[in-house]
C-alpha positions in Angstrom: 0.0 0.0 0.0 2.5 2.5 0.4 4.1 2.0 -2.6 0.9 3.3 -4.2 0.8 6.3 -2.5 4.5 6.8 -3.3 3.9 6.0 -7.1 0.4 7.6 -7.1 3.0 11.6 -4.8 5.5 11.3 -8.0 2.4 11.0 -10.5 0.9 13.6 -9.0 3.3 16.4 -8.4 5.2 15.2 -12.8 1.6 15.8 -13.5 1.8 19.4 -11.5 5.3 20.2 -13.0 4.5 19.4 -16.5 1.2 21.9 -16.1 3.3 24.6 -14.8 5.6 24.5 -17.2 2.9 24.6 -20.3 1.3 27.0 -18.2 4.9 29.6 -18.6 5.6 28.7 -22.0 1.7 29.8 -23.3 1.8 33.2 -21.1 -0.9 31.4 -18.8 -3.8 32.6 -20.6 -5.9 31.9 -23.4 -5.3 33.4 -27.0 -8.5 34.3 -27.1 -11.0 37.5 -25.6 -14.7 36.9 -25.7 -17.3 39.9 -25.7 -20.5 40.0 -24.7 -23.3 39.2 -26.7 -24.5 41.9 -28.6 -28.2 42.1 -29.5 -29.4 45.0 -32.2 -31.8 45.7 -34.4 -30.8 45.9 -37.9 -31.2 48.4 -40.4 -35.1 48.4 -41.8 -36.0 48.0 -38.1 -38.5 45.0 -38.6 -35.5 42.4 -37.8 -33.0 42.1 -35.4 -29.4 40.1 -34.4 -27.9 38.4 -31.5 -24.5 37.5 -32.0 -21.5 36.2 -29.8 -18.2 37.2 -30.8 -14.9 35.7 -29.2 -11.4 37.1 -30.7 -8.4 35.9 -31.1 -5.7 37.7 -30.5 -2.1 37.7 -31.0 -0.9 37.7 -27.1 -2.5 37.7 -23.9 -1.8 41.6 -23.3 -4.2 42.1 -26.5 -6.7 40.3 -24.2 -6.5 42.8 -21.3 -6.5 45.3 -23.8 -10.1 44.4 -24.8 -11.2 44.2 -21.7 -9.6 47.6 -20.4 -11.3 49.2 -23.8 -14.8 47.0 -24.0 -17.5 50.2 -23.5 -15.9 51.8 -26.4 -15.5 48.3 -28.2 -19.3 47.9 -27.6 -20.2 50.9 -28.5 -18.5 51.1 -31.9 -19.8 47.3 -32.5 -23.3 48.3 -31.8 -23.3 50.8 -34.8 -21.7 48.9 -36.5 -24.0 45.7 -36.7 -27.1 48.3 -36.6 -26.3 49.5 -39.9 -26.5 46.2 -41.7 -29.3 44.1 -43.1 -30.8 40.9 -42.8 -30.5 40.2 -46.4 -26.5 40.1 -47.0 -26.2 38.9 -43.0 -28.1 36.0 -44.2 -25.3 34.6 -46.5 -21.4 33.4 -46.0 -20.4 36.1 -47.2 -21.8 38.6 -45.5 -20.7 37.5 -42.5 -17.0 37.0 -43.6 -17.5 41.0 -44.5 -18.7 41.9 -40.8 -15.8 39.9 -39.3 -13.4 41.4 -41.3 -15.4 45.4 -39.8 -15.0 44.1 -36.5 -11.3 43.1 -36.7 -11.0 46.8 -38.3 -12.8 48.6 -36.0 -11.3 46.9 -32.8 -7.7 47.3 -33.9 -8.5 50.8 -34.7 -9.4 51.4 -31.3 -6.8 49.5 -29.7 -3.9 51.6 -32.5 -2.8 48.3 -33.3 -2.4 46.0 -36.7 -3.7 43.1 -38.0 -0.3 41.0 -36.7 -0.2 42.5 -33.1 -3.9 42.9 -32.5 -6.8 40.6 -33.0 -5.9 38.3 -35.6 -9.2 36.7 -35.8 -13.3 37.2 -35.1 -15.0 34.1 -34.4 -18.8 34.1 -34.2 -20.3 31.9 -31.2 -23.5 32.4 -32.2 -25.1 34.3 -34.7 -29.2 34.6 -34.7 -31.1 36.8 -37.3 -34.9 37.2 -36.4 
């Protein structure tokens, strides 16, 4: 029995090291900021969109940045997605157009590029009605 617990100690704390160390080496966060979900009514008035948005960004800092910056994020998403229509949100490709605004718009706001920004726009959820 008490080579178990010896065997089950050195599992335990290799298993604690190895997670530490992945832990330094990826910055210990996730690539990856997620905003609220945004809920407007698009242009024409008679429909509107719910949509989740996560980022991905090129290093953790970008992350904080986000987060330090989110009302003015929201607020420039918000008119943003209220000035589109149901019609061309609809399709692929109007979607891959508002990802690519939002990538804009949010590395505008944060003064930095495409490279050292947000590298990405992923929806979560996307709901026209």
């Amino acid at each position: 029995m008490r080579n178990f617990w010896t065997i089950f100690t050195v599992a335990l704390l290799i298993f604690s090291a190895s997670a530490q160390a992945n832990e330094s080496k990826e910055g210990g966060s996730s690539p990856y900021a997620k905003l609220e979900v945004f809920t407007v009514n698009l242009q024409g008035l008679t429909h509107y969109l719910q949509v989740g948005i996560a980022l991905k960004v090129s290093k953790s800092e970008v992350g904080e940045e986000v987060k330090v910056w989110n009302p003015v994020i929201r607020h420039e998403l918000i008119l943003l997605l209220s000035s589109q229509n149901s019609e061309e949100l609809a399709t692929t490709e109007g979607k891959k157009k508002v990802m690519a605004a939002i990538k804009t718009v949010i590395n505008k706001i944060l003064k930095l590029d495409d490279k050292e920004g947000v590298t990405d726009v992923l929806f979560e959820s996307f709901v026209i009605q």
